[in-house]
C-alpha positions as protocol buffer text, in pm:
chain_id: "A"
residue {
  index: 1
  type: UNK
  ca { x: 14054 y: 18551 z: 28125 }
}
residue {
  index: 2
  type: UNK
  ca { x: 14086 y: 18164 z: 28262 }
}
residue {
  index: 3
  type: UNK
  ca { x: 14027 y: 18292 z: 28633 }
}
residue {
  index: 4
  type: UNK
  ca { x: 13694 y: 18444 z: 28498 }
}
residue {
  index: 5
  type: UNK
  ca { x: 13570 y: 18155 z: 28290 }
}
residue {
  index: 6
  type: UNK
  ca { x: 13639 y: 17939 z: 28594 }
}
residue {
  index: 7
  type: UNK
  ca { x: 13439 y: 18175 z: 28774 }
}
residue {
  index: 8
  type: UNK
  ca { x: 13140 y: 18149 z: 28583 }
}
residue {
  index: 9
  type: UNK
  ca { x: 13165 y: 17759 z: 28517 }
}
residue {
  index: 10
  type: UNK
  ca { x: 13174 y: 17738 z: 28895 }
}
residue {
  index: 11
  type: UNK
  ca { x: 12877 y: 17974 z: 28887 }
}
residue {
  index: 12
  type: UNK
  ca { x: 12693 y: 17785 z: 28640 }
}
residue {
  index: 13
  type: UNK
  ca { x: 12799 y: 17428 z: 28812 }
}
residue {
  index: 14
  type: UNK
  ca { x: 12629 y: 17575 z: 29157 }
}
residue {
  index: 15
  type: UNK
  ca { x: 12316 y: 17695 z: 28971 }
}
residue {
  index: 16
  type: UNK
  ca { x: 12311 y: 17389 z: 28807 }
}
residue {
  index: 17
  type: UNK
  ca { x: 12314 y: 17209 z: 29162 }
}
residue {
  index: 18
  type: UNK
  ca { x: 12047 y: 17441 z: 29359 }
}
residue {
  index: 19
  type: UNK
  ca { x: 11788 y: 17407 z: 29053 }
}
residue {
  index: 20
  type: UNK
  ca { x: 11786 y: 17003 z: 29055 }
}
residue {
  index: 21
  type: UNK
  ca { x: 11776 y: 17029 z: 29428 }
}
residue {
  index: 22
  type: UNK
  ca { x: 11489 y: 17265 z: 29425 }
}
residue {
  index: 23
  type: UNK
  ca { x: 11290 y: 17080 z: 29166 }
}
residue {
  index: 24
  type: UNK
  ca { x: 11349 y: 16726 z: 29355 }
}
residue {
  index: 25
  type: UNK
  ca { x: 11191 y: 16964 z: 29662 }
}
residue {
  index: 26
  type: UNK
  ca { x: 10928 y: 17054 z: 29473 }
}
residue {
  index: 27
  type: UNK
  ca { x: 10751 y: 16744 z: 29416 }
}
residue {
  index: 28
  type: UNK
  ca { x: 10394 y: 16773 z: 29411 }
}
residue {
  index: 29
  type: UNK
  ca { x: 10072 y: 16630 z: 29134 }
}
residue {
  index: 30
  type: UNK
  ca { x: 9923 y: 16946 z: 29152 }
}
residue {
  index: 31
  type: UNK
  ca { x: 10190 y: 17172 z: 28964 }
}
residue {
  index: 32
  type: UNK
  ca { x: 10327 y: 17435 z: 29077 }
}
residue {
  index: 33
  type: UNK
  ca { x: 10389 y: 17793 z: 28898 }
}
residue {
  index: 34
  type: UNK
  ca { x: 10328 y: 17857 z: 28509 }
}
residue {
  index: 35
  type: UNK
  ca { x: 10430 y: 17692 z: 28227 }
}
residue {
  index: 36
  type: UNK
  ca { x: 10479 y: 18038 z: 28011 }
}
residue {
  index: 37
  type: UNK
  ca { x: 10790 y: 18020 z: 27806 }
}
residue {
  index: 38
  type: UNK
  ca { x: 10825 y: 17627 z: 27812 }
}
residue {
  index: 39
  type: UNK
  ca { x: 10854 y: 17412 z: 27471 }
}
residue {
  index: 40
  type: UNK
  ca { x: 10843 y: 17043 z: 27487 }
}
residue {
  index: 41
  type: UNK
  ca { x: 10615 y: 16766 z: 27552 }
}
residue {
  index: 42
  type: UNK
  ca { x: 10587 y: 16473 z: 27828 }
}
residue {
  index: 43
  type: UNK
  ca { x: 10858 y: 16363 z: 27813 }
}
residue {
  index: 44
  type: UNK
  ca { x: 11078 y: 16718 z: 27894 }
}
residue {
  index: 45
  type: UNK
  ca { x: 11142 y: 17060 z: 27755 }
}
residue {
  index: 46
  type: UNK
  ca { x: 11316 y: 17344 z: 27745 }
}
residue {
  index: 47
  type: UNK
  ca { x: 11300 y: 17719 z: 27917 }
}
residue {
  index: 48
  type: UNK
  ca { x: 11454 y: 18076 z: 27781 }
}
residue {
  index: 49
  type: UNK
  ca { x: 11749 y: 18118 z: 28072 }
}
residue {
  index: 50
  type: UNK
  ca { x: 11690 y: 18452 z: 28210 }
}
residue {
  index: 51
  type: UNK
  ca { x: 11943 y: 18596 z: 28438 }
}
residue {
  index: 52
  type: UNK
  ca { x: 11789 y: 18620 z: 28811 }
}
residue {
  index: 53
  type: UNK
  ca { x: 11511 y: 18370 z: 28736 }
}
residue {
  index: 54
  type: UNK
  ca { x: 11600 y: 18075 z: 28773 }
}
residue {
  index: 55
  type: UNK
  ca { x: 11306 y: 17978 z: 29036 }
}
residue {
  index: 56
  type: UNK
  ca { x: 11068 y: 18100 z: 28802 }
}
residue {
  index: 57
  type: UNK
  ca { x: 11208 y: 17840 z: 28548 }
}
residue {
  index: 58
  type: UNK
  ca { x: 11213 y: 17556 z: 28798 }
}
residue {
  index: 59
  type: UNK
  ca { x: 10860 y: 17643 z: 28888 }
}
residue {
  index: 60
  type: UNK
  ca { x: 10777 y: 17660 z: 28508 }
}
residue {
  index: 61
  type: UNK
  ca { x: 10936 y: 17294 z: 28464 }
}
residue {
  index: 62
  type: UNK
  ca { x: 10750 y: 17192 z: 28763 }
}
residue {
  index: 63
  type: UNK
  ca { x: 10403 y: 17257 z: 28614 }
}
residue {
  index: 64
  type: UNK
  ca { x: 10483 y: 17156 z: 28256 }
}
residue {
  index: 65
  type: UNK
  ca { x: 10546 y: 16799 z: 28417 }
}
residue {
  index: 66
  type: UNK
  ca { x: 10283 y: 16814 z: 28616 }
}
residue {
  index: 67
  type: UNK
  ca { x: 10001 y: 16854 z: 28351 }
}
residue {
  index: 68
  type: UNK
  ca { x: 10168 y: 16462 z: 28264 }
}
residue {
  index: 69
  type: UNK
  ca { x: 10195 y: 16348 z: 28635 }
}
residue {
  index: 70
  type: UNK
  ca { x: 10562 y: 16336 z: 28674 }
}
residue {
  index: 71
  type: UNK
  ca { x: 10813 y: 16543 z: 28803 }
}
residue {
  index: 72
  type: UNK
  ca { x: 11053 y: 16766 z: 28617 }
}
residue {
  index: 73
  type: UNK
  ca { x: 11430 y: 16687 z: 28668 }
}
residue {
  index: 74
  type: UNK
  ca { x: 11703 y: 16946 z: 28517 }
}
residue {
  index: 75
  type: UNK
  ca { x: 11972 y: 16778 z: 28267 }
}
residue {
  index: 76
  type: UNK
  ca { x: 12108 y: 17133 z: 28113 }
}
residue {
  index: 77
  type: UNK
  ca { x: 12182 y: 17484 z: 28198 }
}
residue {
  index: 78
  type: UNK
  ca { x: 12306 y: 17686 z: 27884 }
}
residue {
  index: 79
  type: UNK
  ca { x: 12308 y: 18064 z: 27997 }
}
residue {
  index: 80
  type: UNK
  ca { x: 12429 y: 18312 z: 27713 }
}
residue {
  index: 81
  type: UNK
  ca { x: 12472 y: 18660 z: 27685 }
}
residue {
  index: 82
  type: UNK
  ca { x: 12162 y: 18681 z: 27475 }
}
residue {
  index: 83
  type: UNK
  ca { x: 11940 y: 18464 z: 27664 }
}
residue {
  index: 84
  type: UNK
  ca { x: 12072 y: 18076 z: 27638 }
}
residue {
  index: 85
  type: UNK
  ca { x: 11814 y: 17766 z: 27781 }
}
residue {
  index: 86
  type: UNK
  ca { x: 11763 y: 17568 z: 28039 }
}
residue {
  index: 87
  type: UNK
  ca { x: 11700 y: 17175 z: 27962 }
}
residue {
  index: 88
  type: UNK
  ca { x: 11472 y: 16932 z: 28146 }
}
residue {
  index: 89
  type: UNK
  ca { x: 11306 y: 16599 z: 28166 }
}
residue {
  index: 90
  type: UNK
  ca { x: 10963 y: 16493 z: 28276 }
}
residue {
  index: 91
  type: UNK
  ca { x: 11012 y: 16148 z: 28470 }
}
């Protein structure tokens, strides 16, 4: 059992990486994607985590921020069994 939490803390660590990264790439006034799903306000939000779409959710970040000219920056990834979030600010 501690080999396969590692495993999926090291999954969730990479994730974690490659979804900041992409957002930081995706840096454009125009938005990009659809905000479906997103709660929050200028100043961030949060996303239902859904297993397999996580560049739908960075997209979805990405435009939420963008309706406030800024750019949406990743501070949380909680996947659960049943769903879990993903956390981000607008800055």
């Amino acid at each position: 059992m501690p080999g396969q939490n590692r495993r999926v803390m090291r999954f969730v660590k990479i994730a974690a990486l490659a979804l900041a990264a992409s957002l930081s790439a995706c840096a454009g006034s125009g938005g990009v994607g659809s905000s479906e799903g997103v709660s929050g306000d200028e100043h961030g939000g949060k996303i239902p985590y859904q297993e397999g779409a996580v560049s739908s959710a960075m997209s979805a970040a990405q435009a939420h921020c963008a309706k406030f000219g800024k750019k949406a920056q990743v501070t949380q990834m909680n996947p659960s069994a049943d769903g879990g979030q993903i956390g981000f600010l607008c800055s």
